[in-house]
C-alpha positions in Angstrom: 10.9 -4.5 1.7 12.5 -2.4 -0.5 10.8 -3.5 -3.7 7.6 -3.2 -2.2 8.5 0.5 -1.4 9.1 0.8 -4.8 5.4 -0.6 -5.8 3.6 1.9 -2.7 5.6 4.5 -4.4 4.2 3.8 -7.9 0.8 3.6 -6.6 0.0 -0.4 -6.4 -1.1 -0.8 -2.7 -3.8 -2.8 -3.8 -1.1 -5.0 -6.1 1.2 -5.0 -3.1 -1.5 -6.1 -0.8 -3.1 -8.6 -3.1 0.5 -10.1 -2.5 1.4 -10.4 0.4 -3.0 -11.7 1.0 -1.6 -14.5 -1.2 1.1 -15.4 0.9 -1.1 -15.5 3.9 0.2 -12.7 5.5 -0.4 -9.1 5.5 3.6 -7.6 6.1 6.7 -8.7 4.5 7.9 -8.9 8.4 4.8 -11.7 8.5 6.6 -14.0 5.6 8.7 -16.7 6.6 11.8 -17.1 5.2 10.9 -20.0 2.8 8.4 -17.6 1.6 11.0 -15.0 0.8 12.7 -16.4 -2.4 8.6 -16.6 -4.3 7.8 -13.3 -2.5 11.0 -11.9 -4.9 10.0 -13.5 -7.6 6.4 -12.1 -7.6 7.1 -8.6 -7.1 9.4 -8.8 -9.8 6.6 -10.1 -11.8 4.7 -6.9 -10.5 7.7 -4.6 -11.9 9.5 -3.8 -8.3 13.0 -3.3 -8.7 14.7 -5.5 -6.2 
């Protein structure tokens, strides 16, 4: 949650939510937890600091 803070801060809502549309869900709450370690990985790939 924290490194999607970090993209909302920086102005990427629309990256952010592109995201988590991707991954079928529209909250990091909604992701299930095999889902967690790609979610990482992606919004490092988006530059969130995590």
């Amino acid at each position: 949650m924290k490194g999607g803070a970090t993209l909302m801060d920086a102005g990427r809502v629309d990256d952010l939510m592109n995201l988590l549309h991707s991954f079928g869900v529209v909250a990091v709450t909604d992701l299930k937890p095999e889902q967690l370690g790609a979610f990482a990985t992606a919004l490092r790939g988006l530059g969130a600091k995590i």
